[in-house]
C-alpha positions in Angstrom: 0.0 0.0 0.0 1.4 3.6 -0.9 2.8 5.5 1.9 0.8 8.1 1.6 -3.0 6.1 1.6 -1.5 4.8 4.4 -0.6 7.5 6.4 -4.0 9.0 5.8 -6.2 5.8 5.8 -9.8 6.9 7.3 -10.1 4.0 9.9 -12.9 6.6 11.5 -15.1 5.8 8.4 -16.0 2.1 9.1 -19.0 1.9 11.4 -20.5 -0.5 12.7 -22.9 -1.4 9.8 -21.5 0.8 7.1 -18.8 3.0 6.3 -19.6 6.9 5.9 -17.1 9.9 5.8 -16.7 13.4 4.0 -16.5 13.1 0.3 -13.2 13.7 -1.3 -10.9 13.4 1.6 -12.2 10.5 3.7 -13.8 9.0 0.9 -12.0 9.2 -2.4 -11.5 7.6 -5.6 -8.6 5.6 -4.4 -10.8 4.3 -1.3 -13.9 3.5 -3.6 -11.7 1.3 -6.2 -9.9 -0.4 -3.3 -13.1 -1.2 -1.5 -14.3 -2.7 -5.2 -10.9 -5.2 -4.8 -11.5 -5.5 -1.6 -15.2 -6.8 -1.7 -14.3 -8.8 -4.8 -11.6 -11.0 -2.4 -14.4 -11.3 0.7 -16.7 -13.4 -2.2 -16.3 -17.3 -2.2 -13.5 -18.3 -4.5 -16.0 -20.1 -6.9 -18.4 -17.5 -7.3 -19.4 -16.3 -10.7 -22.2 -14.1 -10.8 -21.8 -10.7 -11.3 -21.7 -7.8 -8.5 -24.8 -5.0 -8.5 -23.2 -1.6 -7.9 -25.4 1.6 -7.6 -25.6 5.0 -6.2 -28.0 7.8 -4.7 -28.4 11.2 -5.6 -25.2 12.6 -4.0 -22.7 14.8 -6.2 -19.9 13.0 -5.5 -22.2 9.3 -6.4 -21.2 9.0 -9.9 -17.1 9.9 -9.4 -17.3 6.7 -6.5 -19.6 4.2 -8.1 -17.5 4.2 -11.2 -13.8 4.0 -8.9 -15.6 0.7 -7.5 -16.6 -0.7 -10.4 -12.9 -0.7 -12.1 -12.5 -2.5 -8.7 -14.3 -4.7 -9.0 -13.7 -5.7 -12.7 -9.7 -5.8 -12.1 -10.3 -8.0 -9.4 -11.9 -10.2 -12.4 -15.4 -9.7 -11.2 -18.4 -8.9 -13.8 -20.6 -5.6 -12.7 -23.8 -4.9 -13.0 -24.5 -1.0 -12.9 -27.6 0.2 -12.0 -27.3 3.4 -12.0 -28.8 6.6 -9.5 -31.7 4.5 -7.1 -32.9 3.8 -3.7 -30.5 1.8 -2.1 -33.6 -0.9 -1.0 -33.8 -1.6 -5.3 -29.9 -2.2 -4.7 -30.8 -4.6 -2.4 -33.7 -6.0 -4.2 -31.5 -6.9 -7.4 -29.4 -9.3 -5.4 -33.5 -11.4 -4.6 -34.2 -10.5 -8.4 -31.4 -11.0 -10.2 -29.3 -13.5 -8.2 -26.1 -11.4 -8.4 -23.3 -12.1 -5.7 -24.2 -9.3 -3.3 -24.2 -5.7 -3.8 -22.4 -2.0 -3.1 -24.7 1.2 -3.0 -22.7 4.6 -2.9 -24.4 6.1 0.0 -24.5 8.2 2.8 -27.9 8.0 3.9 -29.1 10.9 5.4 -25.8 12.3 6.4 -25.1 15.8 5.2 -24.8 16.3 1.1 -20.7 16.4 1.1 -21.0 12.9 3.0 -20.7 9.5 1.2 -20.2 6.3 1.8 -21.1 2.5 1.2 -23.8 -0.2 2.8 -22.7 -3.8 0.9 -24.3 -7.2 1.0 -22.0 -10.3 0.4 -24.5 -12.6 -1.0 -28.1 -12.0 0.7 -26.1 -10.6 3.9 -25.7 -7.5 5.1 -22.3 -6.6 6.2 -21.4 -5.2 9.5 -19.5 -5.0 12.7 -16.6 -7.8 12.5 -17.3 -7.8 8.6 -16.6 -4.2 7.9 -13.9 -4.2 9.8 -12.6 -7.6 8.0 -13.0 -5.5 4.9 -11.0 -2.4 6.1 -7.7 -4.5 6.5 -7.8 -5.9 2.6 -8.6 -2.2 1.5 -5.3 -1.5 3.4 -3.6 -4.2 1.2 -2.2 -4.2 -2.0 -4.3 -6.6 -3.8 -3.4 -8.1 -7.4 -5.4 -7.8 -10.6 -7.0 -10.8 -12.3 -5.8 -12.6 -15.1 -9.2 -11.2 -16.7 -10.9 -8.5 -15.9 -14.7 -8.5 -15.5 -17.1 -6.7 -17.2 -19.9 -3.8 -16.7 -23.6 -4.0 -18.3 -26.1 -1.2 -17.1 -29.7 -2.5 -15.8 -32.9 -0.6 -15.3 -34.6 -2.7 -12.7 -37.2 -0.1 -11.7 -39.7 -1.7 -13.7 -39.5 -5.1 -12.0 -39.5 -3.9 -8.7 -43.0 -1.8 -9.4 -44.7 -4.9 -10.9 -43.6 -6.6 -7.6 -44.8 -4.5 -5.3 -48.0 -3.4 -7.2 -48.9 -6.9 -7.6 -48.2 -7.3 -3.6 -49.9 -4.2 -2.5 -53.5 -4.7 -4.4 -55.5 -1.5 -3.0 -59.2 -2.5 -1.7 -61.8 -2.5 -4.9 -64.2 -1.2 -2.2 -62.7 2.5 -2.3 -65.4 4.9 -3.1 -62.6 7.0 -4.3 -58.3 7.2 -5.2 -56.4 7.6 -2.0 -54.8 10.2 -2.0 -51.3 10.7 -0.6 -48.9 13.3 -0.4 -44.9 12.3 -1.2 -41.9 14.2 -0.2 -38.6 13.1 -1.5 -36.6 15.4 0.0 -34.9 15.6 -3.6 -33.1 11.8 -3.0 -34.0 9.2 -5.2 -36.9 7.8 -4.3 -39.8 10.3 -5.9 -38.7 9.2 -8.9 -39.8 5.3 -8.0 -42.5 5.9 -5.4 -44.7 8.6 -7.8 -45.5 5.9 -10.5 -45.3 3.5 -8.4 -48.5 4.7 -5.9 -49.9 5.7 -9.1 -50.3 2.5 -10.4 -51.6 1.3 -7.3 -54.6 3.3 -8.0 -53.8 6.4 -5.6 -53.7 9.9 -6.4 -50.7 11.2 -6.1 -48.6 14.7 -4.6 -45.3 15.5 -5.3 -43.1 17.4 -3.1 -39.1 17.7 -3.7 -39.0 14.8 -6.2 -36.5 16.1 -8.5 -33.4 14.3 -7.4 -30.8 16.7 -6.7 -27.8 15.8 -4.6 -27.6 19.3 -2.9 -31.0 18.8 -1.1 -32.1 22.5 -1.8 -35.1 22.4 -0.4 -34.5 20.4 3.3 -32.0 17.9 4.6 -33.5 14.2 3.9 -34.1 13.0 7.3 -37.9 12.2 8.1 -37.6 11.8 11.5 -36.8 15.7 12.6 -39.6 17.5 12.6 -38.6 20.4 10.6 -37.4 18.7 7.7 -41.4 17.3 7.9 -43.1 20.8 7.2 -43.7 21.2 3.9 -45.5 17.7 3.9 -47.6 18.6 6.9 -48.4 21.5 5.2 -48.9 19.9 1.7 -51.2 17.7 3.4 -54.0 19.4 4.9 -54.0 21.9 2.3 -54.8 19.2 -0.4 -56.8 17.2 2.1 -55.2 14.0 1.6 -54.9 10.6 3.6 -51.4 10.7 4.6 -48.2 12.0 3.7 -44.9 10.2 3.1 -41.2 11.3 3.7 -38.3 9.5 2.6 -34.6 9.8 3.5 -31.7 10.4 1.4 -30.9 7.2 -0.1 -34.7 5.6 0.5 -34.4 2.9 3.4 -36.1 5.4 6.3 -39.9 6.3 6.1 -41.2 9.4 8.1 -45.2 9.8 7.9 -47.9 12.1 8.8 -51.4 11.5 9.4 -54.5 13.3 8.0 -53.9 16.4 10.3 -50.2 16.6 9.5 -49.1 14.8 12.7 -45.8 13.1 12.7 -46.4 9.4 13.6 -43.1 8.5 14.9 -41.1 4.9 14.0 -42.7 3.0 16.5 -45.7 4.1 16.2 -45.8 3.0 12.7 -44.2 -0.1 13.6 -47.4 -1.0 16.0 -50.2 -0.4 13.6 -48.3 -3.0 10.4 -47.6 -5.6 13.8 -51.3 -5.1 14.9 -52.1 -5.9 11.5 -49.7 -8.3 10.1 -50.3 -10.7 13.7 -54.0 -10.9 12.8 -52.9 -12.6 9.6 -49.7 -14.3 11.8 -50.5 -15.1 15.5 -47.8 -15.1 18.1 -45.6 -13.7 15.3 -42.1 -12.8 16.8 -41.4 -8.6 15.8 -38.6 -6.9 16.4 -38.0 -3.4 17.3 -34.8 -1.1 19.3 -33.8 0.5 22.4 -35.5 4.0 21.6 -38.4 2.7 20.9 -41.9 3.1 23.0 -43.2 0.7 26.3 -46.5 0.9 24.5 -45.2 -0.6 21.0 -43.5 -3.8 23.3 -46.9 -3.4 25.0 -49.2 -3.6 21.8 -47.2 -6.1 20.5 -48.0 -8.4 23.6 -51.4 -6.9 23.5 -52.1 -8.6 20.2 -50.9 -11.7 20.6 -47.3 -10.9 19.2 -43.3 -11.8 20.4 -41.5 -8.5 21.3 -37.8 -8.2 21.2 -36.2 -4.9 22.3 -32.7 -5.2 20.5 -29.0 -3.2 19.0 -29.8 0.1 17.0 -29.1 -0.6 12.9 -30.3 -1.6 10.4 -27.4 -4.3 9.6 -28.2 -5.7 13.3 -31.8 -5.7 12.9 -31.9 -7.7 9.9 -29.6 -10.3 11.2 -31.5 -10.8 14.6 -34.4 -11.4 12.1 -32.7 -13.7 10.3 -32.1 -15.6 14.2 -35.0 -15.6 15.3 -38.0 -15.6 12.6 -39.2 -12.4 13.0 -41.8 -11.2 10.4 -41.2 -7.5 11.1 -39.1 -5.3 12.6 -38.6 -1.2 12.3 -36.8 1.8 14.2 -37.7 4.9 15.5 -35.5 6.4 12.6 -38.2 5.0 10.0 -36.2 1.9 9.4 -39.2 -1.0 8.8 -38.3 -4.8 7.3 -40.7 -7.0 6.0 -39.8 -10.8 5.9 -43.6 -11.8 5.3 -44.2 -11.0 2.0 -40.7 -9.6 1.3 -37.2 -10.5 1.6 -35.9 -8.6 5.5 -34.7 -5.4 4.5 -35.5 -1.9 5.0 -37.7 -0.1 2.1 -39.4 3.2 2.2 -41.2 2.8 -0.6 -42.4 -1.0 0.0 -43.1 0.2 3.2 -45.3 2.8 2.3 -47.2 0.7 0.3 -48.3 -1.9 2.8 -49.6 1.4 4.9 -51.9 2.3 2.2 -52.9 -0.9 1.7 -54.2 -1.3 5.5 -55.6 2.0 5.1 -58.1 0.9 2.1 -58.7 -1.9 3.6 -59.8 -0.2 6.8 -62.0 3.0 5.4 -60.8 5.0 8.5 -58.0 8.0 9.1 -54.6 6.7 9.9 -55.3 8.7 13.0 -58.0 6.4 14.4 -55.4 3.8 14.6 -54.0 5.2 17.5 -56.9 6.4 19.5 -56.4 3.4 22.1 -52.8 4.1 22.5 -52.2 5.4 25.9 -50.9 9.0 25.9 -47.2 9.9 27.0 -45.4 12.8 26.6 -42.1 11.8 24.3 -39.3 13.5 23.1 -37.4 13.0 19.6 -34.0 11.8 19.4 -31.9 14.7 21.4 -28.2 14.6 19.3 -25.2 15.9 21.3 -22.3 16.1 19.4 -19.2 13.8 21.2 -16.7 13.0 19.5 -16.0 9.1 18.0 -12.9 8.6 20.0 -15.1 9.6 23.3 -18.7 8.6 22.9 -18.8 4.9 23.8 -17.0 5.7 26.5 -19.0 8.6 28.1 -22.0 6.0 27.6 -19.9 3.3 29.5 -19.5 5.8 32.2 -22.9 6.6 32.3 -24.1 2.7 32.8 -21.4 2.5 36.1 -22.6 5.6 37.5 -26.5 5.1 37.4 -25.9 1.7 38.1 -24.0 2.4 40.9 -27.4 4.3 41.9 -29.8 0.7 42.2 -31.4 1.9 38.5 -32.5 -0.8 36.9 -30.9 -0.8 33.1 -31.0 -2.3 29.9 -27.5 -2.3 28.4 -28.0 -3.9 24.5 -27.0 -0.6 23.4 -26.4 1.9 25.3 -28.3 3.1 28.5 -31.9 2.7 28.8 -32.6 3.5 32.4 -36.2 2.2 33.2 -38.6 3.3 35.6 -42.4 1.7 36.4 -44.0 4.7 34.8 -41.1 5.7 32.3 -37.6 6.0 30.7 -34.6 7.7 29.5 -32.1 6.6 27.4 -27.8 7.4 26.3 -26.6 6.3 23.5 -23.6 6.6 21.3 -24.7 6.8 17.4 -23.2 4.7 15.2 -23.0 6.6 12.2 -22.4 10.2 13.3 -20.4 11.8 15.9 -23.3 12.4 18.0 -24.7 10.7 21.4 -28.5 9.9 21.2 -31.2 10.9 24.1 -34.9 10.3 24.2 -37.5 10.0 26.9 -40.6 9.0 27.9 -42.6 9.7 30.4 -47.1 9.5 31.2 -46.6 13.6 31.5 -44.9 16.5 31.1 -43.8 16.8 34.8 -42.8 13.0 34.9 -41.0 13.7 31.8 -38.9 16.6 32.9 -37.9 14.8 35.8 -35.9 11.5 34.3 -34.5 13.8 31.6 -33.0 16.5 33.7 -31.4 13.8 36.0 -29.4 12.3 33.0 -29.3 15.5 30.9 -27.8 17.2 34.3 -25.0 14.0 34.9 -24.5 14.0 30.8 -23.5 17.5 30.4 -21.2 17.7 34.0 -19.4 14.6 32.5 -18.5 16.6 28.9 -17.2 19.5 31.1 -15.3 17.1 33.2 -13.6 15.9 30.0 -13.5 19.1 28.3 -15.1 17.2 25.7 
């Protein structure tokens, strides 16, 4: 390996379930082809189908997909280049098409000069020991083949409608279109869910569907508020049914109801279980550490399995893949569908299976929750911490409370749990960031839990100068 790529290697930029970074400098050409090599030498010796290689909307997409293509193809592996999607039609090519597993050129919904890469080897989605398996062969010189593979282009956007049309059949009972407002926050995915609902037999709203890899218009993350506005607003002005955000490379769903309420993650992940477990009885469902008591609750409620497991989407899919599950989601939007579908996360799909329990039920999206219990519930609070000091401050954090006879659940993070109510710390995986959120039956409850650990959280960073 040159001296230089060496000296300046971006070990910071492989996460636990992908690898993200600032484009151009931690994520570069030379990074993107040797990732191609790299990936090419982590597939079984005998394997002889072809690689699916994509991208999102990001400037710096085209400049990185094509780096690990050549990669690929002078490690001697074939490529099949699907162009500017949604990463979940990445994924969907390797059930469709059979190829040996997949790169998408993504950063999510990290800021626009961010990129980076999710991979599949074969139907598995890497992460934790397998990213970092793949960081020391990037750091390697690796050989050429003999003979280099090839590169054919593939629309596959067509396939993947048909599928999920023919899946998603809207009741025949509807006295009229549903009507449903989209906001693509300019990523990739107005450009397949517009026809797509269309086809279903809804009536259709676009907002910020012109892909556009500077996000002009808001940053493409459904689950801050903000970012949700213009749908809220888009939404009762037109009157329509719902409204549905997507992220930046198309995995995360954000909705709104009728009114232009924001139904959080796991919120949306009780009404599909409530539905999918009459269909599936005692069906296992899967859901994370931030998430609501009442969705665990429901769950149980309806005759379902709750687990309460790890943050990430790489994580969640493979503690499906343990145990069964049928559905799991996150309070990010994150939702996976093995009934039906093939486990991973997609906006789009996911959007579709709400509409279809909406025709089916001829009542608001609202009503759904009307039995729910009220809490009061804070979004994700983000402090920024640096990588180096995060997991750490959360370690901390788990000694000192439990130090203090709290009772906690420590799958990730700190989730400090009280009879009526909890708070949790996190470290994020994929920013530089620690995580809060809380929940509490009311305001003054509320307060209460998240002063204590706001109050030890921010003494701590002062301690540490942090």
């Amino acid at each position: 390996m040159s001296s230089y790529f060496n000296q300046h290697f971006p070990h910071h930029v492989f996460r636990e379930y992908d690898i993200r970074g600032t484009a151009g400098t931690d994520i570069d050409e030379q990074l993107a082809y040797r990732l191609g090599k790299a990936f090419a030498a982590i597939l079984p010796n005998d394997e002889q189908r072809a690689v699916s290689v994509a991208r999102d909307v990001r400037l710096s997409g085209e400049m990185l997909q094509a780096a690990v293509m050549r990669g690929l193809c002078d490690a001697g592996k074939d490529v099949i280049d699907l162009g500017m999607i949604p990463t979940p039609l990445a994924y969907y090519s390797v059930f469709h098409m059979h190829t040996a597993g997949c790169i998408m050129v993504t950063a999510s919904h990290n800021p626009s000069q961010d990129n980076g890469f999710k991979l599949m080897n074969g139907k598995k989605s890497l992460h934790g020991q397998d990213i970092q398996a793949l960081k020391r062969l990037i750091q390697q010189d690796l050989e050429d083949a003999a003979i280099s593979g090839t590169i054919k282009s593939h629309q596959i956007q067509a396939h993947y409608e048909d599928f999920v049309v023919s899946d998603c059949p809207l009741s025949s009972q509807l006295s009229r279109p549903l009507k449903v407002v989209i906001d693509a926050g300019n990523g990739p995915s107005g450009i397949i869910a517009a026809p797509l609902y269309r086809r279903m037999g809804c009536e259709v709203v676009e907002l910020h569907c012109q892909p556009d890899g500077t996000f002009p218009n808001h940053h493409p993350d459904p689950t801050i508020e903000e970012n949700m506005q213009d749908l809220a607003e888009k939404v009762r002005e037109t009157h329509s049914a719902l409204g549905i955000a997507f992220d930046g490379d198309g995995d995360r769903i954000g909705i709104v109801d009728e009114q232009g309420k924001m139904i959080w993650g796991d919120m949306l992940l009780l009404l599909l279980a409530c539905h999918l477990l009459k269909e599936h009885p005692s069906a296992t469902i899967i859901s994370e550490i931030k998430s609501s008591q009442h969705l665990y609750s429901g769950i149980h409620e309806a005759g379902g399995k709750a687990i309460m497991w790890r943050t990430g989407h790489s994580l969640i899919k493979a503690k499906m893949k343990e145990t069964g599950a049928l559905l799991a989601g996150e309070m990010s939007g994150h939702i996976f569908f093995a009934d039906r579908f093939y486990g991973f996360d997609d906006a789009v799909y996911a959007g579709a299976r709400v509409m279809q329990i909406l025709a089916e039920s001829k009542q608001p999206i609202s009503a759904f929750f009307h039995d729910v219990p009220h809490v009061e519930v804070t979004p994700e609070i983000r402090i920024a911490c640096p990588d180096k000091h995060k997991f750490q401050c959360v370690k901390d954090a788990i000694k000192h409370f439990s130090a203090l006879g709290y009772t906690i659940v420590d799958i990730d993070g700190m989730r400090i749990e009280f009879a009526d109510s909890w708070g949790l710390l996190r470290a994020s995986n994929t920013q530089a960031e620690l995580t809060l959120r809380f929940e509490a039956p009311n305001k003054t409850r509320l307060n209460e839990i998240q002063t204590m650990i706001e109050a030890w959280l921010h003494a701590y960073i002062r301690s540490k100068s942090l």
